[in-house]
N, C-alpha and C positions, 0 to 999 in steps of 0.2 A: 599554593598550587604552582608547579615546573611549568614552566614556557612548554614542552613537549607534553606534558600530557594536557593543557589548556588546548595546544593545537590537536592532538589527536579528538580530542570532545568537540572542537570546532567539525574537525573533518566527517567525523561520525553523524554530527548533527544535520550537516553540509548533505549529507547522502543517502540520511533518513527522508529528509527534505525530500530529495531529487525526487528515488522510490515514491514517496505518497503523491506527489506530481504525476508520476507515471501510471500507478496503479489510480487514480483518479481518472488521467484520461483514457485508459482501458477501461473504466464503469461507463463514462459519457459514450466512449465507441458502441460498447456492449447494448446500452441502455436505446442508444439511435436507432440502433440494429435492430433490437426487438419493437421498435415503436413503426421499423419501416413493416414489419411482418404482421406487424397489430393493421396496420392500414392498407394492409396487400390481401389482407382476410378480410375486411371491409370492403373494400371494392370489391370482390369475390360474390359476398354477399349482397352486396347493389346491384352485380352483375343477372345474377341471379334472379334476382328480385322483378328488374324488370327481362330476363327473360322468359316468366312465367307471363309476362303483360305480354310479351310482342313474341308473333309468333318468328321475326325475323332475327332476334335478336337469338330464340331459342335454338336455330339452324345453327346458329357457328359456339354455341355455350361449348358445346364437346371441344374443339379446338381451344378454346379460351380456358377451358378447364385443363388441357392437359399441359398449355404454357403455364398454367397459374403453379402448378404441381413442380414444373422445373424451378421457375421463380422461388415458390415456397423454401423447395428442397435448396437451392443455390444460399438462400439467407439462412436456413438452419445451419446449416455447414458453417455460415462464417461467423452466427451465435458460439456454438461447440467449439470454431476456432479461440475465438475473443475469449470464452471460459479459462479454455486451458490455457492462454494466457494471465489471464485475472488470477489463475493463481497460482503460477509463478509469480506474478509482480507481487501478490501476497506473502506467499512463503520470502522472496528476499527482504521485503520489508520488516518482517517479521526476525527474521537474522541480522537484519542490521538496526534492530532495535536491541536484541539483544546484545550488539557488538558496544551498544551505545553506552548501555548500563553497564558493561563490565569496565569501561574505561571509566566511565562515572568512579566507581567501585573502586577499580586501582585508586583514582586520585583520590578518593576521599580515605581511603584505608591509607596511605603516604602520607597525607595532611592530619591523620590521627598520631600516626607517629611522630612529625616533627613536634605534634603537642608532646605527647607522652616524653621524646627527647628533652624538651624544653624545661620540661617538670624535672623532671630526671636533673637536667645539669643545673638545675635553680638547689634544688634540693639538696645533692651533693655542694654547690658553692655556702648554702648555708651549715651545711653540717660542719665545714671548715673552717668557715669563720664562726661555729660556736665553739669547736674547740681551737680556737686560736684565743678565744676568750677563757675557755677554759684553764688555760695553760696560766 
């Protein structure tokens, strides 16, 4: 295999890398995100819970519930955001995985050839020297 297509395979590998790095920590974001929302509806429901208990607590639920509703909505938004990111980092990874296999591809179809040449000029150098014997 050529020094330039070993480095193209390096580079591709190099950047397949990066991609699945990045689209990793877009899931870990994504995955926080939805875990702060899992524990924002929890407290919701504690909230709740004891304002069925106290009648003091149950005077300001209406307030607490319609901060909770902004809260909620402000983290869905930035789920939907983190999404549509995860898959862009997806589909590129995806392209430069494909970018990775086709350079794979070229060199290994190159390095078939230099066999196939190799044969080729063996074969020819013997058919010479048989008839050099022939003669």
């Amino acid at each position: 295999m050529s020094r330039w297509t070993q480095s193209l395979i390096k580079l591709a590998s190099y950047e397949v890398e990066t991609l699945q790095k990045r689209l990793s920590d877009v899931v870990d974001r994504r995955m926080a995100t939805q875990l702060r929302l899992t524990r924002l509806l929890a407290e919701a429901d504690a909230e709740m819970a004891n304002a069925a208990q106290d009648d003091d607590a149950a005077m300001s639920l209406s307030a607490y519930l319609d901060g909770l509703r902004v809260r909620k909505a402000a983290i869905q938004s930035e789920i939907e955001t983190i999404l549509i990111e995860e898959t862009g980092a997806r589909d590129a990874l995806a392209e430069a995985f494909e970018a990775q296999k086709k350079y794979e591809q070229v060199a290994e179809s190159a390095r078939v050839l230099q066999v196939k040449e190799a044969g080729r000029r063996e074969t020819a150098a013997l058919d010479e020297l048989g008839l050099r014997k022939a003669r």
